[in-house]
Structure formats: C-alpha cells, structure tokens
mmCIF file of the protein (N, C-alpha, C, O) and its ligand, coordinates in Angstrom:
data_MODEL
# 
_entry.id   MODEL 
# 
loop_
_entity.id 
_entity.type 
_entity.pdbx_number_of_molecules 
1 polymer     1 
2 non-polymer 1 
# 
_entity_poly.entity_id                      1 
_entity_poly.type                           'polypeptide(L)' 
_entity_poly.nstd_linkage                   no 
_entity_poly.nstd_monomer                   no 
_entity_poly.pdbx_seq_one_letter_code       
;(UNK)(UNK)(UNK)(UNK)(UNK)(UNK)(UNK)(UNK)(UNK)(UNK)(UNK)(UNK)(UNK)(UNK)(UNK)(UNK)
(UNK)(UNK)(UNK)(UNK)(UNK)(UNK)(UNK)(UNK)(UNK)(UNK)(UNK)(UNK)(UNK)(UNK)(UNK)(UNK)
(UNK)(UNK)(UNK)(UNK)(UNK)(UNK)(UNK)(UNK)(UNK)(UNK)(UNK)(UNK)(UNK)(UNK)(UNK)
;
_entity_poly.pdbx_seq_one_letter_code_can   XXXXXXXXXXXXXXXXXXXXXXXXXXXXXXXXXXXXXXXXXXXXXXX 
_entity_poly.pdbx_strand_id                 A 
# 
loop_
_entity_poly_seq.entity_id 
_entity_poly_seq.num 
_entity_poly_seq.mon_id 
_entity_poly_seq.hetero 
1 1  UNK n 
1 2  UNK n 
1 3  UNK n 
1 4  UNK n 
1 5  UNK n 
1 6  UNK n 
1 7  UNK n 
1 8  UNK n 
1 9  UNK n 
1 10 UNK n 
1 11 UNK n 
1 12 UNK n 
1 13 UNK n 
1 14 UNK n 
1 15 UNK n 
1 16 UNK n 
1 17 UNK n 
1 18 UNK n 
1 19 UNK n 
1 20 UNK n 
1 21 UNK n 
1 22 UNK n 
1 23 UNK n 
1 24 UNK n 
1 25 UNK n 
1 26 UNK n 
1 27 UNK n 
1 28 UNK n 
1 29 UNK n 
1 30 UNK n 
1 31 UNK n 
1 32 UNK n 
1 33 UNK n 
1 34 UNK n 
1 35 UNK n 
1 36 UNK n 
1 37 UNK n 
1 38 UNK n 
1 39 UNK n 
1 40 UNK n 
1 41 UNK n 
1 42 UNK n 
1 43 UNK n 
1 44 UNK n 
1 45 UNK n 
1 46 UNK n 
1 47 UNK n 
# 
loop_
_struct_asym.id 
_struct_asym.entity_id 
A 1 
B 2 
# 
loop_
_chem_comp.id 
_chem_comp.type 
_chem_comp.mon_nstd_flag 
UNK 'L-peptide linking' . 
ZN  non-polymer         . 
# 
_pdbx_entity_nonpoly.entity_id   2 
_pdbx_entity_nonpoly.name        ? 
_pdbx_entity_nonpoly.comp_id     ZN 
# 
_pdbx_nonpoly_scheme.asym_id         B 
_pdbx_nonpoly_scheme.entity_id       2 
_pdbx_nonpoly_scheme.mon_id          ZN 
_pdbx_nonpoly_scheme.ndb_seq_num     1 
_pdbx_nonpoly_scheme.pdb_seq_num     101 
_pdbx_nonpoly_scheme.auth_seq_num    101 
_pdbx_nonpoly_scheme.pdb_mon_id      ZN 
_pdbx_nonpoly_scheme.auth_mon_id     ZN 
_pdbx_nonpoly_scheme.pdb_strand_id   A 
_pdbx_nonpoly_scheme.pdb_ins_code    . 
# 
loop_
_atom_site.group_PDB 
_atom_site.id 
_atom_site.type_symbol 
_atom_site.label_atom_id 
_atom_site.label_alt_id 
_atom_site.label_comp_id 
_atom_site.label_asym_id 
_atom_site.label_entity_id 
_atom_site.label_seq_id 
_atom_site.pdbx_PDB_ins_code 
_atom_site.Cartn_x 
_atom_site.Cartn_y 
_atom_site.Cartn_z 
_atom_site.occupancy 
_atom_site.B_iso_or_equiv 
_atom_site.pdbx_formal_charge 
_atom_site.auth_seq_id 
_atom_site.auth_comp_id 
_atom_site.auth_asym_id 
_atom_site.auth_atom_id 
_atom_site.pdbx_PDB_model_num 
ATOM   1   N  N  . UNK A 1 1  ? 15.289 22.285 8.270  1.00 0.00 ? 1   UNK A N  1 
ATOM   2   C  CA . UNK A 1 1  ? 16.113 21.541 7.310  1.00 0.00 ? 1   UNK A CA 1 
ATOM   3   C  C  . UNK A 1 1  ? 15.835 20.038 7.405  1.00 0.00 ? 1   UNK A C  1 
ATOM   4   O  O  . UNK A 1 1  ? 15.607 19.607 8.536  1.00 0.00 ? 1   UNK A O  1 
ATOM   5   N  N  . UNK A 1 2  ? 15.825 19.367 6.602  1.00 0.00 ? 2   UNK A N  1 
ATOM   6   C  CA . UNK A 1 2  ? 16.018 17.947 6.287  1.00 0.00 ? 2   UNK A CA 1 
ATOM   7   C  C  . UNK A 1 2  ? 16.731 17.552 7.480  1.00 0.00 ? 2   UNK A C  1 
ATOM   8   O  O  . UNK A 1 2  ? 17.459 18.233 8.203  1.00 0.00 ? 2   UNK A O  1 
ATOM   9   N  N  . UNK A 1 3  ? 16.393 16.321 7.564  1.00 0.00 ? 3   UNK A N  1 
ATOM   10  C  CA . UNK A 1 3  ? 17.545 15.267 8.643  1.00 0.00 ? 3   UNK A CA 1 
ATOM   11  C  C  . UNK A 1 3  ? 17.756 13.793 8.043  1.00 0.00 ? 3   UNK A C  1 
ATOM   12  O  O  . UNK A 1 3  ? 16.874 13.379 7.290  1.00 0.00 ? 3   UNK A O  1 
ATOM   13  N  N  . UNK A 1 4  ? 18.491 13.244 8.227  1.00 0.00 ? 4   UNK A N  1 
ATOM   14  C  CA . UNK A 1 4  ? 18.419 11.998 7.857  1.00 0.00 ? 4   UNK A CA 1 
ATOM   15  C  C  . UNK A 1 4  ? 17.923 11.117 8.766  1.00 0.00 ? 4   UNK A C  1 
ATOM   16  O  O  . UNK A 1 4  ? 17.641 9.964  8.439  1.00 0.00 ? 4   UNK A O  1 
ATOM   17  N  N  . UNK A 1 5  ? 17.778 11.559 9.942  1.00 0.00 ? 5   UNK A N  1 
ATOM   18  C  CA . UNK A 1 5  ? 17.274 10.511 11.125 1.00 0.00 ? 5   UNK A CA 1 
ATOM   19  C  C  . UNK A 1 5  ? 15.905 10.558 10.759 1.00 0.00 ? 5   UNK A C  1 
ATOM   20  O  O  . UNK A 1 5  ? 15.454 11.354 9.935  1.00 0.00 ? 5   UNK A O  1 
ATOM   21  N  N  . UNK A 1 6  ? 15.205 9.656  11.405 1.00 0.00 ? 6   UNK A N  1 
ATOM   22  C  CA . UNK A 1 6  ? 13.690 9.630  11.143 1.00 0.00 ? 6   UNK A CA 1 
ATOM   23  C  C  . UNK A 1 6  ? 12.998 10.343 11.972 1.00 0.00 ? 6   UNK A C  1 
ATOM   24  O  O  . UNK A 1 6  ? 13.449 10.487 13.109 1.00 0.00 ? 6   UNK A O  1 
ATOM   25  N  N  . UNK A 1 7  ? 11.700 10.980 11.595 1.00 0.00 ? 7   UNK A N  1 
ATOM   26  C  CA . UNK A 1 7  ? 11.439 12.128 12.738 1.00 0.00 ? 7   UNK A CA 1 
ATOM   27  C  C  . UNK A 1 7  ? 9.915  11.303 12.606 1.00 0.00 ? 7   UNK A C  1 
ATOM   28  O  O  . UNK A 1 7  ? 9.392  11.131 11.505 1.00 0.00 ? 7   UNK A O  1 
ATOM   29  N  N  . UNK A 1 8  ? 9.337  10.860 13.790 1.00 0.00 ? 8   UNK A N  1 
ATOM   30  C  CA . UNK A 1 8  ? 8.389  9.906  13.870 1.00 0.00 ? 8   UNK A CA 1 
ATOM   31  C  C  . UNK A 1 8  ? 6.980  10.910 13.647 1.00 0.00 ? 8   UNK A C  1 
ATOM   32  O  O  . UNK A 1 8  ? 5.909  10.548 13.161 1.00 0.00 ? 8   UNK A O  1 
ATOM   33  N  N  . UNK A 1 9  ? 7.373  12.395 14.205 1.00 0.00 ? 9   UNK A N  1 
ATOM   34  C  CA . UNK A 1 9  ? 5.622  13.513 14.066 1.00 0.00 ? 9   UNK A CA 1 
ATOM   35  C  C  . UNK A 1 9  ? 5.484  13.198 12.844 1.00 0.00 ? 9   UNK A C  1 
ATOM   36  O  O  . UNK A 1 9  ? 4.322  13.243 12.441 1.00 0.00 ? 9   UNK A O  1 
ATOM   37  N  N  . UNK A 1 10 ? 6.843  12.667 11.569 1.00 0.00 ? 10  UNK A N  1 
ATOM   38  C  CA . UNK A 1 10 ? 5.854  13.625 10.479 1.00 0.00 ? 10  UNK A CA 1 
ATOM   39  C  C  . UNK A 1 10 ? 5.162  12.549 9.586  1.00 0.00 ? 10  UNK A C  1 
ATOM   40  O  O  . UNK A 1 10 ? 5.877  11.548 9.539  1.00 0.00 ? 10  UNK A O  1 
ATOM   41  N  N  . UNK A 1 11 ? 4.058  12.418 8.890  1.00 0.00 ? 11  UNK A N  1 
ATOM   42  C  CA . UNK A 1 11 ? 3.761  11.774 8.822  1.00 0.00 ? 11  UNK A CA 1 
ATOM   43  C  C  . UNK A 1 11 ? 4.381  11.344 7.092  1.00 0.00 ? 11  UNK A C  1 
ATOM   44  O  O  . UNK A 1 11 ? 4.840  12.099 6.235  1.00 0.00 ? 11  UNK A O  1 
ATOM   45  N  N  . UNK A 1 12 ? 4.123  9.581  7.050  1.00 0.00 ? 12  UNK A N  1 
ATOM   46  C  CA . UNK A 1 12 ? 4.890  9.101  6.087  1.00 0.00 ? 12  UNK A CA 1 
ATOM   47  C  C  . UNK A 1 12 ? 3.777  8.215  5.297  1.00 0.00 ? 12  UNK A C  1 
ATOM   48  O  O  . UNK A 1 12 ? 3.000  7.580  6.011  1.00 0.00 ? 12  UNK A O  1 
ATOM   49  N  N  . UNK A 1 13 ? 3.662  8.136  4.183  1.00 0.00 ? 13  UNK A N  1 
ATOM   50  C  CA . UNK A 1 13 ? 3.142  7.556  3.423  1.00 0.00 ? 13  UNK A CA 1 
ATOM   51  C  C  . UNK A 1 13 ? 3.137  5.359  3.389  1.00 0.00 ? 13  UNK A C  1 
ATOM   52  O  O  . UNK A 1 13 ? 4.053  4.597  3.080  1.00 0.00 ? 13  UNK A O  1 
ATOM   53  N  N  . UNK A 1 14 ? 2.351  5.192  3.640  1.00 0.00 ? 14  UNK A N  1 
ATOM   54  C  CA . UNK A 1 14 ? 2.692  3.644  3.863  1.00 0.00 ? 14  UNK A CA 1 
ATOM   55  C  C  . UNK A 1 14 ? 1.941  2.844  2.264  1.00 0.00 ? 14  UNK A C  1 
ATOM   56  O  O  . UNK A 1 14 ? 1.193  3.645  1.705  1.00 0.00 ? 14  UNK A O  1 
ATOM   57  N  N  . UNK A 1 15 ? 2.029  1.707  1.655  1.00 0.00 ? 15  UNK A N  1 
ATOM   58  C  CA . UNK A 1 15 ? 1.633  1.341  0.847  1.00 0.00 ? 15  UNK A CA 1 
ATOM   59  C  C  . UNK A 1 15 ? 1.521  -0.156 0.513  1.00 0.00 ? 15  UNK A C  1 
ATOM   60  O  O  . UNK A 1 15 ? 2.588  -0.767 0.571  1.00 0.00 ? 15  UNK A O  1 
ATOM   61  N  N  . UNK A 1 16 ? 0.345  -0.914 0.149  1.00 0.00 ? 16  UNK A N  1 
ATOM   62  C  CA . UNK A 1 16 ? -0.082 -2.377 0.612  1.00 0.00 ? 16  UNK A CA 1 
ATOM   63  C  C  . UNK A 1 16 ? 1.023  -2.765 -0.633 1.00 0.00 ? 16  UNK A C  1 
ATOM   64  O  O  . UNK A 1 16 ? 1.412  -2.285 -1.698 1.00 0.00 ? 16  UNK A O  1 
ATOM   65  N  N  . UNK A 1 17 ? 1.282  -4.055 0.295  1.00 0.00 ? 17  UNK A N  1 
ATOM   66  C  CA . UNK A 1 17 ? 2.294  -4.562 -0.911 1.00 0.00 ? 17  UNK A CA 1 
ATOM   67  C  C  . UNK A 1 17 ? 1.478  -5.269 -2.017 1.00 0.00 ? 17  UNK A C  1 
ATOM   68  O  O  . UNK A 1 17 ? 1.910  -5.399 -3.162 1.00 0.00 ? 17  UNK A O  1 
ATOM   69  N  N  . UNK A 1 18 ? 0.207  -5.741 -1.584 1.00 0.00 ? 18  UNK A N  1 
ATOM   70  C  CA . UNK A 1 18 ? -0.553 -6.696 -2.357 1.00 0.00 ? 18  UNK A CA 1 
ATOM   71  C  C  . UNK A 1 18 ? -1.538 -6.209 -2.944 1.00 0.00 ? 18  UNK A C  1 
ATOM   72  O  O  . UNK A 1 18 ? -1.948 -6.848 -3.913 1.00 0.00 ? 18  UNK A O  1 
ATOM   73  N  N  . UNK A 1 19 ? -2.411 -4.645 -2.487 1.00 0.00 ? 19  UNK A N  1 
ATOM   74  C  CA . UNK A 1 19 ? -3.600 -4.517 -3.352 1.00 0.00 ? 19  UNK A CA 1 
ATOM   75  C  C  . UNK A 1 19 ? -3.197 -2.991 -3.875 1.00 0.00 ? 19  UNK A C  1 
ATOM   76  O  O  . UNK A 1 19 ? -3.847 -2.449 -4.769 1.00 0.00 ? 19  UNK A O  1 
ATOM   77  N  N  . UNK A 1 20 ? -1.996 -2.314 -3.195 1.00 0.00 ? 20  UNK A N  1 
ATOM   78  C  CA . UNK A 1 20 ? -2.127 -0.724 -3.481 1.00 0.00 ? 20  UNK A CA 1 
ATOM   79  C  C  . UNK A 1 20 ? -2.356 0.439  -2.696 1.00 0.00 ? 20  UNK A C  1 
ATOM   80  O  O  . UNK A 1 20 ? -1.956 1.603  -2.696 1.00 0.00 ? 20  UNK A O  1 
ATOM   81  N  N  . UNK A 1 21 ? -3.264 -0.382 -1.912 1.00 0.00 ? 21  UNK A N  1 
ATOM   82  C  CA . UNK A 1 21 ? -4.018 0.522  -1.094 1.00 0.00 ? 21  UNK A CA 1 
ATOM   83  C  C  . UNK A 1 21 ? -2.737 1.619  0.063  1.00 0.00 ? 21  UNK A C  1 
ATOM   84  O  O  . UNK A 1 21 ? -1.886 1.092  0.779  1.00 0.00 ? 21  UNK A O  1 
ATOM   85  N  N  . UNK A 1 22 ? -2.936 3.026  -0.049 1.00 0.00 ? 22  UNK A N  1 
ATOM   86  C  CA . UNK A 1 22 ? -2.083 4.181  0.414  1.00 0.00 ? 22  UNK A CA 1 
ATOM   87  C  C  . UNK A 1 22 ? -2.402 4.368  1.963  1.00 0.00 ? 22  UNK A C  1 
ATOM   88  O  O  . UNK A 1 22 ? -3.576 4.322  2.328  1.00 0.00 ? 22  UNK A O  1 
ATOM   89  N  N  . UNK A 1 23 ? -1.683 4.515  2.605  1.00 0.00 ? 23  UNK A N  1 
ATOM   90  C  CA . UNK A 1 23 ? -2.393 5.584  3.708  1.00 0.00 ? 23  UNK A CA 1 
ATOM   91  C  C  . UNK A 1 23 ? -1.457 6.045  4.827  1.00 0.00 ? 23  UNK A C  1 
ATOM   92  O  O  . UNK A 1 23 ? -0.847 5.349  5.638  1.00 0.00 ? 23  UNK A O  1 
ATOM   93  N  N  . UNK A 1 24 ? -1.479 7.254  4.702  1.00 0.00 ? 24  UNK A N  1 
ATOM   94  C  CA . UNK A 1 24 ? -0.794 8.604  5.535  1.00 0.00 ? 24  UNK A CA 1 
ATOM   95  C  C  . UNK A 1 24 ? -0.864 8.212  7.097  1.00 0.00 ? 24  UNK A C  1 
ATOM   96  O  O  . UNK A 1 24 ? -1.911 8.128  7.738  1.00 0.00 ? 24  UNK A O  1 
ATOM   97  N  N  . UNK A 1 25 ? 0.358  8.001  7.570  1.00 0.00 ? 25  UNK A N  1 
ATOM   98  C  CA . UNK A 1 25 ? -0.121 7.821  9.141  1.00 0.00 ? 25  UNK A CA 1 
ATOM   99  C  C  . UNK A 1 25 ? 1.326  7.937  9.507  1.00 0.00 ? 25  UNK A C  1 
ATOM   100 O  O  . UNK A 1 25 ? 2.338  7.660  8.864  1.00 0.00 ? 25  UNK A O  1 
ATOM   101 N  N  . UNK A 1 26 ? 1.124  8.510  10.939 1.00 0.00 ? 26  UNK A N  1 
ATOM   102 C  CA . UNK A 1 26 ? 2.985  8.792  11.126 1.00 0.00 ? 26  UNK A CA 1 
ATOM   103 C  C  . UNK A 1 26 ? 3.555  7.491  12.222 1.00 0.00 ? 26  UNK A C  1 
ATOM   104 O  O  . UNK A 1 26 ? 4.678  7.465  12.726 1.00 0.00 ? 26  UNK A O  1 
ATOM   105 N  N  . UNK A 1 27 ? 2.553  6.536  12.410 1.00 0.00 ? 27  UNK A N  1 
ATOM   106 C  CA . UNK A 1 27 ? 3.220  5.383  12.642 1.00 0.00 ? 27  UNK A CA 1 
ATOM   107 C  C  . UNK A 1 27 ? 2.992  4.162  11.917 1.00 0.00 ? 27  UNK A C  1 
ATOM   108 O  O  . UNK A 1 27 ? 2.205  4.436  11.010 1.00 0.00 ? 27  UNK A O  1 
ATOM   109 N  N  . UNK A 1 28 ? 3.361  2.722  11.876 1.00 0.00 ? 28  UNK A N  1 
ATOM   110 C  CA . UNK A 1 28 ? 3.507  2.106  11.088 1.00 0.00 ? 28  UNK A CA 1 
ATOM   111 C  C  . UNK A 1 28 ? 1.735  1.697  11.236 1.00 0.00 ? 28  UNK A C  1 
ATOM   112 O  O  . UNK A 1 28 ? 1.268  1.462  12.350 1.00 0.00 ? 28  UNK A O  1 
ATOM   113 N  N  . UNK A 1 29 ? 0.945  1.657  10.094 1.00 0.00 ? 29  UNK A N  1 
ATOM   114 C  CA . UNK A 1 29 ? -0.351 1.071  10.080 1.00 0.00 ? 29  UNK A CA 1 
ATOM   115 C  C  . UNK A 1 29 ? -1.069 -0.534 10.485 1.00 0.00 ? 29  UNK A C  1 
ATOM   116 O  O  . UNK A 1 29 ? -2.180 -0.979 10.771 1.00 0.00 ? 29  UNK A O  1 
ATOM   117 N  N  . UNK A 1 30 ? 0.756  -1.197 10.251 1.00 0.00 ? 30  UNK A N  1 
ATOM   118 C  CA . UNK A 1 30 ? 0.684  -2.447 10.270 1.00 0.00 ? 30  UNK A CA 1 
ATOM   119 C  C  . UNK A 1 30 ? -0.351 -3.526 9.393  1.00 0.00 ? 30  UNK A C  1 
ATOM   120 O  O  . UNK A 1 30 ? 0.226  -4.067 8.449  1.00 0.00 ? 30  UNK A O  1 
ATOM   121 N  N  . UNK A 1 31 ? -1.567 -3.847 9.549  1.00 0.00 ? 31  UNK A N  1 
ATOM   122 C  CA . UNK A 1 31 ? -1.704 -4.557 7.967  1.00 0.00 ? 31  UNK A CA 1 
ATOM   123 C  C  . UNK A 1 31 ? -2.706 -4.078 7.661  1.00 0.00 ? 31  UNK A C  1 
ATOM   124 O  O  . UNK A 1 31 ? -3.473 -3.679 8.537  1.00 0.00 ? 31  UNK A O  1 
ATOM   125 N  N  . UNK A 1 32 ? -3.042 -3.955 6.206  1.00 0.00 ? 32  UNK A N  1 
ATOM   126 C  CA . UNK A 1 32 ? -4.079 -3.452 5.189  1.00 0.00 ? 32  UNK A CA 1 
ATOM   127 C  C  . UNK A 1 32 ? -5.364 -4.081 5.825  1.00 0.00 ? 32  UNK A C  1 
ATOM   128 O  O  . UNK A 1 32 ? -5.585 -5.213 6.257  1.00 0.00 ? 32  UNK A O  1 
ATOM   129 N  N  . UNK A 1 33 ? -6.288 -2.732 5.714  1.00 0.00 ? 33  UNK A N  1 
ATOM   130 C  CA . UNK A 1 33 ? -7.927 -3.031 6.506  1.00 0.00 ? 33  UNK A CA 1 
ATOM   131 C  C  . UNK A 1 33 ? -8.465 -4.127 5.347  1.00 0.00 ? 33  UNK A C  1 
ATOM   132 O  O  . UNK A 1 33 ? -9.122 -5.121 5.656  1.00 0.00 ? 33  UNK A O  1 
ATOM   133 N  N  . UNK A 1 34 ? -8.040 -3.753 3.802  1.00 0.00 ? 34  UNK A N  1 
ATOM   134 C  CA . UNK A 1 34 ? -8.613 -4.173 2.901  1.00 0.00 ? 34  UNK A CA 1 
ATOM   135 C  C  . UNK A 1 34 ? -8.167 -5.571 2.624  1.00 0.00 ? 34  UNK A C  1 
ATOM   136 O  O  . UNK A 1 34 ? -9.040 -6.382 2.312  1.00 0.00 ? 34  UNK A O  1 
ATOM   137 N  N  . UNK A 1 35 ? -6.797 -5.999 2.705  1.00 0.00 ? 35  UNK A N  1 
ATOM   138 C  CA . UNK A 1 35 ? -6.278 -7.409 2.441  1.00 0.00 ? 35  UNK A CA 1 
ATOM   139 C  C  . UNK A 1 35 ? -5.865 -7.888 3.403  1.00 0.00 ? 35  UNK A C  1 
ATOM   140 O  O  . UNK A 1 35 ? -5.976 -9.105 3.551  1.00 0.00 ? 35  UNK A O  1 
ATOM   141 N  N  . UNK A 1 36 ? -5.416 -7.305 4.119  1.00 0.00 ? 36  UNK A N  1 
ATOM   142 C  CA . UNK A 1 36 ? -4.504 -7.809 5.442  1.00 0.00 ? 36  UNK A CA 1 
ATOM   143 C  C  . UNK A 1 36 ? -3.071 -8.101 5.330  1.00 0.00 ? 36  UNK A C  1 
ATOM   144 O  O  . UNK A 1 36 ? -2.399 -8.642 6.208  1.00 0.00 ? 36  UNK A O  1 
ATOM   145 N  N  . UNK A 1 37 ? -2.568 -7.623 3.954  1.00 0.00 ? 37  UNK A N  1 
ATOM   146 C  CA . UNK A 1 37 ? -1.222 -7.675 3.578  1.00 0.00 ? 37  UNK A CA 1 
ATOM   147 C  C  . UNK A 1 37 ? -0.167 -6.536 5.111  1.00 0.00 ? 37  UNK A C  1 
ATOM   148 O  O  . UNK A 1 37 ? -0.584 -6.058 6.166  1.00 0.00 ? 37  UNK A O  1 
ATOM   149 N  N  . UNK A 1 38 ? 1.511  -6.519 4.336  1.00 0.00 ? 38  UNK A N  1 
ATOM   150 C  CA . UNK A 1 38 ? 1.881  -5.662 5.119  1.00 0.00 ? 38  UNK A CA 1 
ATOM   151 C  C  . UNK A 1 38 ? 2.193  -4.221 4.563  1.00 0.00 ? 38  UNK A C  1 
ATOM   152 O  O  . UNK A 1 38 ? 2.724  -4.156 3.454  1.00 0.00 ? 38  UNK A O  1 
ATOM   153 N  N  . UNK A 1 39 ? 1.946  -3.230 5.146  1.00 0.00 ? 39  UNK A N  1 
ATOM   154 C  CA . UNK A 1 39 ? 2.187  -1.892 5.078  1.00 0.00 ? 39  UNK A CA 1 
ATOM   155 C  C  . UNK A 1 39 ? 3.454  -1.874 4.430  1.00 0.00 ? 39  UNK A C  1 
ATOM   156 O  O  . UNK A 1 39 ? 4.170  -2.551 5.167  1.00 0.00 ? 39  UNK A O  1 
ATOM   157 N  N  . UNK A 1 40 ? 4.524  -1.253 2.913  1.00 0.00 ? 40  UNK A N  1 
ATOM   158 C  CA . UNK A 1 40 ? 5.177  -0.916 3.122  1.00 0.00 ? 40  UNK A CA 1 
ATOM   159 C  C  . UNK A 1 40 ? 5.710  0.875  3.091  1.00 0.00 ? 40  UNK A C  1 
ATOM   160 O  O  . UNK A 1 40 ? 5.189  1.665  2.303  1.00 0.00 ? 40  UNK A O  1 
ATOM   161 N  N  . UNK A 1 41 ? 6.572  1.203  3.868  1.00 0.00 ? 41  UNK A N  1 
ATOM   162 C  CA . UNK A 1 41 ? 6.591  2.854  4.007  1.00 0.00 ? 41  UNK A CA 1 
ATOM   163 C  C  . UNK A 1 41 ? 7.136  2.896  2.555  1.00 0.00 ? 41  UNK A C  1 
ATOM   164 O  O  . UNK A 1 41 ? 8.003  2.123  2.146  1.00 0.00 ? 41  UNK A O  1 
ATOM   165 N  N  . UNK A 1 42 ? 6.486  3.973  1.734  1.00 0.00 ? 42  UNK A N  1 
ATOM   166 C  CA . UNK A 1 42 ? 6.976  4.667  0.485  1.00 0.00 ? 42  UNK A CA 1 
ATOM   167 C  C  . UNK A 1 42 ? 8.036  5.558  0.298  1.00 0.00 ? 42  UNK A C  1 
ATOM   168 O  O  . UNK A 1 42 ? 8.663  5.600  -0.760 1.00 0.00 ? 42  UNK A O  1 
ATOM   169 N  N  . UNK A 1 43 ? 8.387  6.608  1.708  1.00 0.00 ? 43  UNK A N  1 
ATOM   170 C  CA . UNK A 1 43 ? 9.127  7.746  1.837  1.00 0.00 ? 43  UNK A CA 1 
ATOM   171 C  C  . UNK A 1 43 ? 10.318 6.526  2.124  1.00 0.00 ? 43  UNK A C  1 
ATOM   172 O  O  . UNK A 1 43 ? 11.076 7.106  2.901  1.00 0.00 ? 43  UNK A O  1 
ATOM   173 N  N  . UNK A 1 44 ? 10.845 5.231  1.920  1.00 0.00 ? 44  UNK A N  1 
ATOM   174 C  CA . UNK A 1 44 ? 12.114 4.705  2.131  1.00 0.00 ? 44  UNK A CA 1 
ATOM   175 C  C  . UNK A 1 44 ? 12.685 4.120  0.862  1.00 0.00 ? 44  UNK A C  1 
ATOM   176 O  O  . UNK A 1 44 ? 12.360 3.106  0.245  1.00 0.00 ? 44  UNK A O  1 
ATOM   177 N  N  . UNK A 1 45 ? 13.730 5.126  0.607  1.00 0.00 ? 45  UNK A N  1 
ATOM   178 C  CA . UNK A 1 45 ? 14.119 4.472  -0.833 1.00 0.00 ? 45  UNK A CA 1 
ATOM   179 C  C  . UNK A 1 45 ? 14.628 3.186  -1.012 1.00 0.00 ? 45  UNK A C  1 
ATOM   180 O  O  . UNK A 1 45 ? 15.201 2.582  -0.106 1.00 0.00 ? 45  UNK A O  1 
ATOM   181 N  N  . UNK A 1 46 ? 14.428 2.675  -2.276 1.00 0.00 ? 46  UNK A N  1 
ATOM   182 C  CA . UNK A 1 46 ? 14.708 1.407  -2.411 1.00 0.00 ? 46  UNK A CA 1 
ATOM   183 C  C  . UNK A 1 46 ? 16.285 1.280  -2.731 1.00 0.00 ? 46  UNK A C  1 
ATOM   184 O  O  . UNK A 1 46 ? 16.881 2.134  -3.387 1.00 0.00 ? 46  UNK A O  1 
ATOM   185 N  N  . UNK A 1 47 ? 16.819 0.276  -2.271 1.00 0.00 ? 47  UNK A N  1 
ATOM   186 C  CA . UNK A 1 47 ? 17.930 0.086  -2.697 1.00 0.00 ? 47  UNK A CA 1 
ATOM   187 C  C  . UNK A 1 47 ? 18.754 -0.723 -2.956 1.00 0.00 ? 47  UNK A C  1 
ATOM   188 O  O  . UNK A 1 47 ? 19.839 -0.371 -3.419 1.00 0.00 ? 47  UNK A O  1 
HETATM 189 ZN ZN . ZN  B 2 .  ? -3.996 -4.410 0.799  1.00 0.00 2 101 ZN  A ZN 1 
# 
C-alpha cells in the first residue's frame, strides 16, 4: 500500500529546473550533468 512517508528504495523522478533534463535515481542527483542547475523531485506535488 501507499505511505505517505517517503520510502528512499524507490526510486523518484528528479527534473532540471533550467534545461528539462529527467532522471530516475532514488537519491537526490543534486545538479544537472548538462547545466549544472538544481534537481527538482517531480513525484512532490506542488502546492
Ligand atoms: Zn539542466
């Protein structure tokens, strides 16, 4: 079942704030290979 806590195995979608660029990793990627912007996670809704 779902949890609301964060479960760090699974992996989460991260996304450059500045060029787009995606990438799947179940910890934070920290900055884009391509710009050097910051990672943001996608699976966190906005609010
Ligand atoms: Zn980028």
């Amino acid at each position: 079942m779902m949890d609301a806590e964060y479960d760090p195995k699974t992996e989460s979608t991260y996304e450059c704030l500045d060029c787009g660029n995606t990438v799947l990793s179940t910890t934070h990627p920290g900055e884009c290979p391509v710009c050097g912007a910051t990672f943001r996670n996608r699976s966190m809704p906005l609010e």
